[in-house]
C-alpha positions in Angstrom: 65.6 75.2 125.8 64.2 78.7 126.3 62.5 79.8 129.8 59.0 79.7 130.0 59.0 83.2 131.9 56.5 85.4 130.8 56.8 88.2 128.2 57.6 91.6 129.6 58.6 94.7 128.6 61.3 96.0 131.6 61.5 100.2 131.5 64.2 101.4 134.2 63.7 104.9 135.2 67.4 106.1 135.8 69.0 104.5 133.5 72.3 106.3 132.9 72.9 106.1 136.9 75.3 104.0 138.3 72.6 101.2 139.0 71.4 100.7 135.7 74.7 101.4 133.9 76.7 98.3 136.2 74.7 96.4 138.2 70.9 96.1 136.3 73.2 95.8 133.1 75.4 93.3 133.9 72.7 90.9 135.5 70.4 91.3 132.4 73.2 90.8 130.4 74.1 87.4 132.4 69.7 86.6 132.5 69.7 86.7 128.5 72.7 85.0 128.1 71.4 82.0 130.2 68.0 82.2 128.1 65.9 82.8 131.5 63.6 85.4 129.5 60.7 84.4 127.7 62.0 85.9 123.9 59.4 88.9 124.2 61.3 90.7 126.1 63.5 93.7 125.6 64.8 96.8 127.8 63.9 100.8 127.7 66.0 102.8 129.7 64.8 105.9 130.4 66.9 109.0 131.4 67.1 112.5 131.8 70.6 112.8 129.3 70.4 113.6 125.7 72.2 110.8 124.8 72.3 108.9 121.5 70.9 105.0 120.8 74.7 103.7 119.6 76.0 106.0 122.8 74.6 104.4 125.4 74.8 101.4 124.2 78.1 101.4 124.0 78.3 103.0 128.0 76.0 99.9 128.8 78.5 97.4 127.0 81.5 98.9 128.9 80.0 98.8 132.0 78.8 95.4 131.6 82.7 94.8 130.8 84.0 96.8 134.1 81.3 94.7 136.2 81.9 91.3 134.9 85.8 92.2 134.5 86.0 90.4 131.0 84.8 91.4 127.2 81.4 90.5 126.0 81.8 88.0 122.6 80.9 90.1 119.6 78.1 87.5 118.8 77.0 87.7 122.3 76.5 91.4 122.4 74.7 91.9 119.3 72.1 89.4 120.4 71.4 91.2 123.5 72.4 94.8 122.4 68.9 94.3 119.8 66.8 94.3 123.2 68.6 97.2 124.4 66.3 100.7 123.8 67.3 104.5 125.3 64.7 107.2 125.9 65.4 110.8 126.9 63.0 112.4 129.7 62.6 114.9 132.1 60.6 112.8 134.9 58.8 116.0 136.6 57.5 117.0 133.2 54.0 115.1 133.1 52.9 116.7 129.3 56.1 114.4 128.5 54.7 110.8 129.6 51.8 110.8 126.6 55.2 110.7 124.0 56.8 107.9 126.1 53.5 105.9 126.6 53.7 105.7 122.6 57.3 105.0 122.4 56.2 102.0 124.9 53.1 100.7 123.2 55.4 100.3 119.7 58.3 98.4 121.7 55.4 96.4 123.3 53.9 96.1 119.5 57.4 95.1 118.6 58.5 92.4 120.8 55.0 91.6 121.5 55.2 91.7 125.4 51.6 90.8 126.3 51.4 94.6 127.5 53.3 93.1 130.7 55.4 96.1 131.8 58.0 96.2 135.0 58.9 99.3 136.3 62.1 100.0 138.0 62.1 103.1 139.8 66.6 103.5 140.3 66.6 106.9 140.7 66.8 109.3 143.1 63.4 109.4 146.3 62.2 112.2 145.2 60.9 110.9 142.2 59.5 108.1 143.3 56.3 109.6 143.5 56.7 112.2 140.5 57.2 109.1 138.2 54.2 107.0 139.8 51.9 109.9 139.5 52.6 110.4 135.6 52.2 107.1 135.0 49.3 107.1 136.7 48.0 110.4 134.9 48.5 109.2 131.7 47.2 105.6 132.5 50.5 103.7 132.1 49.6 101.1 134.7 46.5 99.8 133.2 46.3 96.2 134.8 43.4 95.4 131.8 46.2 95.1 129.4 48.9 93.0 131.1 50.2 93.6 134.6 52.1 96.7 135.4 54.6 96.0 138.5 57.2 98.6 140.3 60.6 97.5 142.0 61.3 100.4 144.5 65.0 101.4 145.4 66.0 101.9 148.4 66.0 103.7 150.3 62.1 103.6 151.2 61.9 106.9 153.7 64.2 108.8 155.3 62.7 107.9 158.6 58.8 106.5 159.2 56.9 109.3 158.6 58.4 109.6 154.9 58.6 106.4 154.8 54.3 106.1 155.4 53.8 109.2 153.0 55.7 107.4 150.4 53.9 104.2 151.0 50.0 106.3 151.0 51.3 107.9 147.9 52.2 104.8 146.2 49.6 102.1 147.6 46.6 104.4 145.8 48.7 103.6 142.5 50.2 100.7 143.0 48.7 97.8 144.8 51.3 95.9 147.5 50.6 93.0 145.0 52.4 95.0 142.3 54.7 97.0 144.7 58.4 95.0 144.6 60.7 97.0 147.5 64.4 95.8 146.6 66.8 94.8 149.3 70.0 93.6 146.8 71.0 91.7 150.3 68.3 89.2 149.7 69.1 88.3 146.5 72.4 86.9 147.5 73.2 83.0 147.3 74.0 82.2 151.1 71.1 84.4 152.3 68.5 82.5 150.0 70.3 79.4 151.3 69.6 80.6 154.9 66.2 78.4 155.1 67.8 75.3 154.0 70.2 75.5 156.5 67.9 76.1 159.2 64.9 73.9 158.1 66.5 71.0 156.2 69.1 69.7 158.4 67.7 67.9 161.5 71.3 68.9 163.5 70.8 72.5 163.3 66.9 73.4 164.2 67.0 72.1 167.2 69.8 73.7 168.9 68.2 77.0 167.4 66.9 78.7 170.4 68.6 80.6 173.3 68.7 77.1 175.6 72.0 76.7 173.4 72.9 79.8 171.6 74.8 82.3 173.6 74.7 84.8 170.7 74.5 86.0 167.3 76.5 88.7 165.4 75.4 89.9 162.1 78.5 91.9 160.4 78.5 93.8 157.9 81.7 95.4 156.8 83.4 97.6 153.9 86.4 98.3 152.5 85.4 101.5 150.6 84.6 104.6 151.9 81.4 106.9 150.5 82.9 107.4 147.4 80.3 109.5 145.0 77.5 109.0 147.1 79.0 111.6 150.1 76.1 113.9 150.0 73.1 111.2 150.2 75.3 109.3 152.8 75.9 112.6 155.2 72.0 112.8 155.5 71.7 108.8 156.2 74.9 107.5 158.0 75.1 103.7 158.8 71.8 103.4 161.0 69.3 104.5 158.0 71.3 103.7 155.1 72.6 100.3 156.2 71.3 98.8 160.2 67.2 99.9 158.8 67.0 97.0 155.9 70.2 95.1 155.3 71.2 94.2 159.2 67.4 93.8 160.1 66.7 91.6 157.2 69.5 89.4 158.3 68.1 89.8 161.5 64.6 88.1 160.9 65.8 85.5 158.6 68.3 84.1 161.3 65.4 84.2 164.1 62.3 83.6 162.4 60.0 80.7 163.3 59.4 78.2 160.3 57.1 78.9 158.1 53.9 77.0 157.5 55.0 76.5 154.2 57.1 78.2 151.3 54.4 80.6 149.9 55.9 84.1 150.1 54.1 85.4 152.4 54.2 82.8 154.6 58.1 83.7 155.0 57.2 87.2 155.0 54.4 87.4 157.6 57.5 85.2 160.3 59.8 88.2 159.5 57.2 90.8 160.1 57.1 88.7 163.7 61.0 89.3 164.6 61.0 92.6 164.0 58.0 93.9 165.6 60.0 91.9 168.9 63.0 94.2 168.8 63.4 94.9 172.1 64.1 99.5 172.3 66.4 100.1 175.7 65.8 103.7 177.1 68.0 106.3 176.1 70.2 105.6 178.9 70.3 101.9 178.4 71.2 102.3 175.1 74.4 104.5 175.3 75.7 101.4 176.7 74.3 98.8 174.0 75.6 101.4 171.1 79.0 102.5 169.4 78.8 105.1 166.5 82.0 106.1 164.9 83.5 107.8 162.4 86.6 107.2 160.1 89.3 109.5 159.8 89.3 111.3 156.5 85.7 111.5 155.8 85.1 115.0 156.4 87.4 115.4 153.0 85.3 113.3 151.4 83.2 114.7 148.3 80.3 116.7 149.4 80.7 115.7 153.4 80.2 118.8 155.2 83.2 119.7 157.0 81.8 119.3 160.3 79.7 116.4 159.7 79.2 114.0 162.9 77.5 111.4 160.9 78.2 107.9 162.1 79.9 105.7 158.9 80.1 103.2 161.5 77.6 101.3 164.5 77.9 98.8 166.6 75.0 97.7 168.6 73.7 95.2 171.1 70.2 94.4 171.2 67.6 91.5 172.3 64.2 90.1 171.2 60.9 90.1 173.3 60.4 86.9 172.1 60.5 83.6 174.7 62.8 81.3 172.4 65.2 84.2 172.1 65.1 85.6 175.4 68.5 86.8 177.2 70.7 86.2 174.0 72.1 89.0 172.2 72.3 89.8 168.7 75.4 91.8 168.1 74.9 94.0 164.7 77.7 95.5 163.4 78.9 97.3 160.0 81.1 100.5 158.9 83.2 101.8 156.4 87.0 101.9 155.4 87.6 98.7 157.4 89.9 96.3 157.5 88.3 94.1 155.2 85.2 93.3 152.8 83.0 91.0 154.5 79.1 90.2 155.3 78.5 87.2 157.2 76.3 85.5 160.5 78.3 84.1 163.1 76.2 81.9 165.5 78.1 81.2 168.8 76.6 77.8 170.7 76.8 77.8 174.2 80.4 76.0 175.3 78.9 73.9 178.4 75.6 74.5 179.2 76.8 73.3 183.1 80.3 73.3 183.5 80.1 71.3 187.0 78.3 68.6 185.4 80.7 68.5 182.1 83.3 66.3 184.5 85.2 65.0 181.2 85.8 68.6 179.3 84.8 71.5 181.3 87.1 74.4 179.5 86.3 73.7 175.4 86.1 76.6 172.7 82.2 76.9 171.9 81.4 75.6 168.7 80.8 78.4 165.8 79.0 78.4 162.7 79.5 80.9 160.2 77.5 81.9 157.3 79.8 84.0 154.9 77.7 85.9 152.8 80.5 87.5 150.7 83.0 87.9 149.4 83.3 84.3 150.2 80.1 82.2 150.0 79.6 79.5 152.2 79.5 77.6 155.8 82.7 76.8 158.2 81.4 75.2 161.4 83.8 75.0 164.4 84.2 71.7 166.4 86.4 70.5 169.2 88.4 67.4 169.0 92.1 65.9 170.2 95.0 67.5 168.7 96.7 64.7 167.2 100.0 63.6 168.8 98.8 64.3 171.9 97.3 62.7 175.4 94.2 65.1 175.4 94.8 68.3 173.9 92.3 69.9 173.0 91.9 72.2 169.8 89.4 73.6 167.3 88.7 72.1 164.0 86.6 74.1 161.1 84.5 72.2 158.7 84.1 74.2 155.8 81.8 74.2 152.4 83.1 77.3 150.5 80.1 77.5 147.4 81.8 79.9 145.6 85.3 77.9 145.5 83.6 75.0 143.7 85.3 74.1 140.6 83.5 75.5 137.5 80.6 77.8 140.0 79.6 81.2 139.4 77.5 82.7 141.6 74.6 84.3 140.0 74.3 88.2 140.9 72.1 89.3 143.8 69.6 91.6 140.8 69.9 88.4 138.6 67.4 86.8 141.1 65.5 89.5 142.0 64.6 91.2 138.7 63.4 87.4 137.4 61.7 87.1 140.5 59.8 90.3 140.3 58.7 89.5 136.1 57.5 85.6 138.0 55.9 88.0 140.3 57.4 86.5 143.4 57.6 88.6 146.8 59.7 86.0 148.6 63.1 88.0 148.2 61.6 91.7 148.4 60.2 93.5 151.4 56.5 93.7 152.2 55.5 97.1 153.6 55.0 96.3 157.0 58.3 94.8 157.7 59.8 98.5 156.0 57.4 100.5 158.5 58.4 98.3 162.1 61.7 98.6 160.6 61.7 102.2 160.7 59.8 102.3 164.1 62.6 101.0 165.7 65.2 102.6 163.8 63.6 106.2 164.7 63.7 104.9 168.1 67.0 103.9 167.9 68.1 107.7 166.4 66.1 109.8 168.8 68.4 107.8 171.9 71.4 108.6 170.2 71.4 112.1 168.5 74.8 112.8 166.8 76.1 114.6 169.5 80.0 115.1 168.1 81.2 113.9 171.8 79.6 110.3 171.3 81.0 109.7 167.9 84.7 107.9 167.6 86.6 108.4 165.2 88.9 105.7 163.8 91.7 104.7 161.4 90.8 103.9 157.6 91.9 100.2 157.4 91.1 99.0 161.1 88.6 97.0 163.0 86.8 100.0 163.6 86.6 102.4 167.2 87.8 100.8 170.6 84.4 100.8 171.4 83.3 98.0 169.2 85.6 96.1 171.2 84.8 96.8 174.6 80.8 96.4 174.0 82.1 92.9 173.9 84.2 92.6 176.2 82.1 94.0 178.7 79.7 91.2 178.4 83.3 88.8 178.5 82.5 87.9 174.6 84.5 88.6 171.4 84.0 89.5 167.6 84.6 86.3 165.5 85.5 88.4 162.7 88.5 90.7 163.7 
């Protein structure tokens, strides 16, 4: 039976990038395959390449091969290969825009798409507000004949003040109603699962405060290095480019009070809340909550300058002015060319809340949960019991639900979710502009402490658990990372 979503025409600025070629592809490949478009609907990519129709095509096919590791049925592809349009443009020439406006109105005359048009901007910052204004100029986002909708890459600024001339720029076009800004992160399975686990199981909500929480780390790690992105990365580093949305979106979903209900911005308006609580240390505070690093190798790396001392790796300590959260601290961590792929929440329960009075077991591991994000998707949660064959030996036990192990699953991709989401016209899984703007606040903050002064920065092996430092902010406090 054919989804009920509504017709739409999707037009993806940048479309012989990267994004659009592996990722945008692959999920819209997997979305019409599982019949969750309405049939109106069909793709225009639009880029700045002279390329042939059959040309890209065929680049889209392979890299909807290379992402989903497998060949597309020949059946399969020419079904979805019929939605599938190219057009060539220069996106600073405006004169252009009135040919592509009636390129557009015959697709949407075509496929008949209502006049329902979602605009995905995955290209480059700079034209985020070149495209807008065309459109714009050549009245493209004409709300009269069908909605008109924009899903923003990140990432949204550079710091806040870009990131609030971007936003005034793209508000008097674009209402926030239409504005979708795209975190990937919170399309991801265990991350949309995160409310369920909190608010539907009467074990865990309760203990969700810091009377029994001793801390949280949020991690974040990599096994690749900058690869082709080494000039846009030497400008960001791991603060800006991964701490700014990914870590703090985490962040606020793990803290967050319940929501009335499960309207969007409900959710939204209780994660706005968290991070307007981040507590900012003074610059001297700080150098003790913070370790930036840097791995060996990546001043070689493609367009790195050669005396770069951006940080491709932070750890950082930090706390909450809020009263349920007060004195436990969130450990956020993430870097690149470590030891190992892996995004995850580790929650660490308090051990014995009083030792004295814990007469029968006064020395037990604390109970962990963890929430794997990726590459494994699922729950382990630690418990203590009596090792068998034994008087009363202690020793840890893990519980474990592993969602992407299960027998026949496939995960959906993170854009899957989000690109549907945005044609339903859902906000629940994209950022709303105030949570981007405290976001920044406390990430310029958090930058202006900490200049990249070479003398601060570690540097460490490709293929380890990061600097020394890491470590020690741990250890320090008499704590551990769970994930070493």
């Amino acid at each position: 039976m054919k989804s009920k979503n509504q017709p739409a025409l999707l037009i993806i600025f940048g479309g012989t990038g990267d994004l659009a070629k592996k990722k945008l592809s692959a999920a819209l490949y997997n979305i019409f395959k599982g019949e969750k478009t309405s049939e109106n609907f069909a793709i225009l990519s639009i880029g700045r390449k002279e390329i042939s129709k059959d040309d890209y095509k065929n680049m889209i096919k392979e890299g909807i091969e290379n992402s989903l590791n497998s060949n597309i049925k020949s059946k399969d592809w020419e079904s979805f290969e019929e939605k599938i349009f190219y057009y060539s443009l220069e996106f600073n020439k405006g004169e252009d825009y009135k040919s592509l406006e009636k390129y557009i109105s015959e697709l949407e005359g075509k496929f008949d798409t209502k006049g329902n048009r979602l605009y995905y901007f995955a290209v480059s910052p700079e034209y985020f507000s070149v495209i807008a204004n065309n459109l714009k100029q050549e009245n493209m986002i004409n709300q009269e004949t069908g909605w008109k909708r924009v899903i923003i890459e990140k990432p949204f600024g550079k710091d806040l003040k870009t990131a609030q001339e971007l936003n005034k720029e793209l508000s008097e076009i674009f209402k926030e109603e239409n504005t979708f800004r795209i975190d990937h992160y919170l399309g991801k399975e265990m991350i949309q699962n995160m409310m369920v686990i909190r608010f539907a199981n009467a074990i865990f909500e309760p203990l969700w405060s810091a009377e029994h929480i001793d801390n949280v780390q949020l991690i974040v790690s990599e096994e690749e290095g900058v690869g082709s992105r080494g000039e846009y990365y030497d400008s960001s580093g791991a603060i800006r480019d991964m701490v700014q949305n990914h870590l703090l979106q985490l962040l606020a979903l793990v803290t967050m009070e319940k929501p009335y209900d499960t309207n969007p911005e409900s959710i939204r308006k209780e994660k706005v809340k968290v991070i307007k609580s981040i507590s900012v240390l003074d610059k001297e505070d700080l150098k003790k909550h913070i370790v930036l690093g840097q791995y060996r190798g990546y001043k070689n790396e493609d367009k790195v300058n050669e005396d770069s001392n951006t940080e491709t790796f932070v750890a950082l300590k930090i706390f909450l002015k809020h009263e349920k959260w007060r004195g436990v601290p969130f450990y956020l961590m993430t870097g690149k060319r470590l030891k190992e792929k892996f995004a995850g929440i580790i929650i660490e329960f308090k051990a014995n809340k009083d030792k004295e009075s814990n007469l029968l077991y006064p020395e037990v591991t604390p109970n962990i949960l963890f929430i794997k994000i990726q590459p494994e998707e699922g729950i382990s949660l630690t418990l203590n019991a009596k090792k068998p064959a034994t008087e009363e030996e202690i020793t840890s036990v893990s519980m474990d639900f592993c969602q992407s192990c299960m027998l026949g699953y496939n995960s959906p991709q993170a854009y899957e979710k989000l690109l549907l989401d945005a044609i339903k016209g859902d906000h629940t899984r994209f950022t709303r502009w105030d949570e981007v703007e405290y976001a920044w606040k406390f990430i310029d903050e958090l930058i202006s402490c900490c200049t990249r002064d070479k003398n601060i920065i570690e540097e460490y092996e490709q293929g380890s658990n990061g600097p020394e430092g890491a470590k020690k902010l741990l250890e320090r406090d008499n704590r551990r990372w769970w994930k070493e």
